[in-house]
C-alpha positions as CSV (number, residue, x, y, z in Angstrom):
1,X,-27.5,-50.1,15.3
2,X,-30.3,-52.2,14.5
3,X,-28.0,-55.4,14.7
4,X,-26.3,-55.1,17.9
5,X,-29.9,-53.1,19.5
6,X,-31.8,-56.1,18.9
7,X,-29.5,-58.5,20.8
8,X,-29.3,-55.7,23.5
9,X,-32.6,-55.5,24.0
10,X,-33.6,-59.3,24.3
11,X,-30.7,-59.5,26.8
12,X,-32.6,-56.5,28.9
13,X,-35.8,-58.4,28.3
14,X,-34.0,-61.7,30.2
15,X,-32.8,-58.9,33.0
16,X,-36.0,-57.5,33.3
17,X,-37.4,-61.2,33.3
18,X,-35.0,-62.3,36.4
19,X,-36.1,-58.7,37.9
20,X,-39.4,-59.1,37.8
21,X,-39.2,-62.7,39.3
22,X,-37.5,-60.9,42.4
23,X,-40.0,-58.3,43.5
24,X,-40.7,-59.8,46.6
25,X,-37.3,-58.7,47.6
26,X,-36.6,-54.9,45.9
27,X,-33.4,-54.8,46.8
28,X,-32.1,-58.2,45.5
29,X,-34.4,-57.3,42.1
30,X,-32.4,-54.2,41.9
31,X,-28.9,-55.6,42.9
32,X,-29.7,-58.5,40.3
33,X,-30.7,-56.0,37.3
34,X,-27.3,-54.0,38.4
35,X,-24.7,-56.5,38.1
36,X,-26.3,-57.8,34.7
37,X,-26.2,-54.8,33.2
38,X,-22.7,-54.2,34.2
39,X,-21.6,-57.7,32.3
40,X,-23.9,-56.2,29.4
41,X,-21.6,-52.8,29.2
42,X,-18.4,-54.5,30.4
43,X,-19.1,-57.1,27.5
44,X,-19.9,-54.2,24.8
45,X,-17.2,-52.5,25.7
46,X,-14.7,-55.1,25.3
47,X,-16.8,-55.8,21.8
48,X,-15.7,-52.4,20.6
49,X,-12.1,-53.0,21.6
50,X,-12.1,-55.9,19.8
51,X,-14.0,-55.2,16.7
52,X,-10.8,-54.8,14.4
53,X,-10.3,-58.3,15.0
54,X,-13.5,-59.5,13.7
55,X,-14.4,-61.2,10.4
56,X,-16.3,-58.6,9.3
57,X,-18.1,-61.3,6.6
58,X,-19.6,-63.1,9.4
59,X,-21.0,-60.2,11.2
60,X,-24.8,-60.0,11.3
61,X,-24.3,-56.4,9.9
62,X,-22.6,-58.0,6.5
63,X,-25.7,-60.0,6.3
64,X,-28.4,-57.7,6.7
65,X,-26.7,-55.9,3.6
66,X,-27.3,-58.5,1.8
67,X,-24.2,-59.4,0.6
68,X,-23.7,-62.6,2.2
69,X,-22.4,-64.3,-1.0
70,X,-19.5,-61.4,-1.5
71,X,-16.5,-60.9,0.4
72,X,-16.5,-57.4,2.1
73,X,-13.1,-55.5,0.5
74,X,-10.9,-53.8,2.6
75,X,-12.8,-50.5,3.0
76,X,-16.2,-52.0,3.7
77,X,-14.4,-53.5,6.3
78,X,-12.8,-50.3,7.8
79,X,-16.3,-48.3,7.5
80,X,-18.5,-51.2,9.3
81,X,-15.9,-51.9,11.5
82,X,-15.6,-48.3,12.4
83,X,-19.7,-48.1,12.9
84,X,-19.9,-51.2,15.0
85,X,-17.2,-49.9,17.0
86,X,-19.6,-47.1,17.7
87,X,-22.5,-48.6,18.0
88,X,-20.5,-51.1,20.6
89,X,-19.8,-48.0,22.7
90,X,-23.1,-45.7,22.8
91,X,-24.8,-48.9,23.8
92,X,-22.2,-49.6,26.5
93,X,-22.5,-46.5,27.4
94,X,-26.2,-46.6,27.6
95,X,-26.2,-50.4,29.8
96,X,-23.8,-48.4,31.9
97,X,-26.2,-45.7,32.9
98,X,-29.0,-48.2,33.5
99,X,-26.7,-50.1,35.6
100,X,-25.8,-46.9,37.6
101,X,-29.7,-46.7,38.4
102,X,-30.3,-49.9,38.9
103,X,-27.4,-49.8,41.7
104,X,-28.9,-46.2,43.1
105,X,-32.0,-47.6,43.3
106,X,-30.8,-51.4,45.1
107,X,-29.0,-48.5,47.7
108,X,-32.1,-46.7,48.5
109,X,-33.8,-50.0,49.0
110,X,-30.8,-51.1,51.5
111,X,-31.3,-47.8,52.8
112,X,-35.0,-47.4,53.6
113,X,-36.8,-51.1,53.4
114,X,-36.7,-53.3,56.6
115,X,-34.3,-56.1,56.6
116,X,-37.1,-59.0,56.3
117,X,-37.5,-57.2,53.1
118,X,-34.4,-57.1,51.6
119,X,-33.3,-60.2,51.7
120,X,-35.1,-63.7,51.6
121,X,-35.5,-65.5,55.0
122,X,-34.1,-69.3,54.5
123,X,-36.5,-72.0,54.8
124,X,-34.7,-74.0,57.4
């Protein structure tokens, strides 16, 4: 968990980043945060799909065991497989539910701001 949550969270800290440059305009903030963290879930998901296929020697996991110099035998490899997997899917699941609220709350702003607001005006 601590692995793959670190990498999560300094991807949320770039969406949060882009969000926060985007006030001015709530609803493009919002839309922006939403679609992000859609790629984030879509991209763990298809992480835990795939984690069978992985080296797991190379993983960062492997390393922060401290057994970077060994070759992981075939049930280490079943049991961190088996826990990335997971890890893969509760934080999926997780970006997913902060991408539903990001998208409830780019609809409210659709919703309720004037359109000057929502979107930028061009400079031409």
């Amino acid at each position: 968990m601590t692995s793959v949550g670190r990498a999560c969270l300094f991807f949320l800290l770039a969406v949060t980043t882009v969000m926060a440059g985007l006030t001015a305009w709530p609803y493009l903030a919002f839309k922006s945060g939403a679609i992000l963290t859609t790629l984030l879930a879509m991209v763990l998901t298809l992480r835990a799909t795939l984690v069978h296929r992985q080296d797991i020697g190379r993983t960062e996991t492997w390393f922060m065991l401290r057994k970077a110099n060994e070759k992981p035998d075939e049930r280490a490899r079943r049991v961190i497989a088996g826990v990335l997997r997971d890890t893969y899917r509760t934080l999926a699941l997780y970006a997913a539910l902060i991408a539903v609220g990001c998208w409830m709350f780019a609809f409210a702003a659709l919703l309720v701001l004037p359109q000057a607001v929502v979107t930028p005006r061009t400079l031409v």
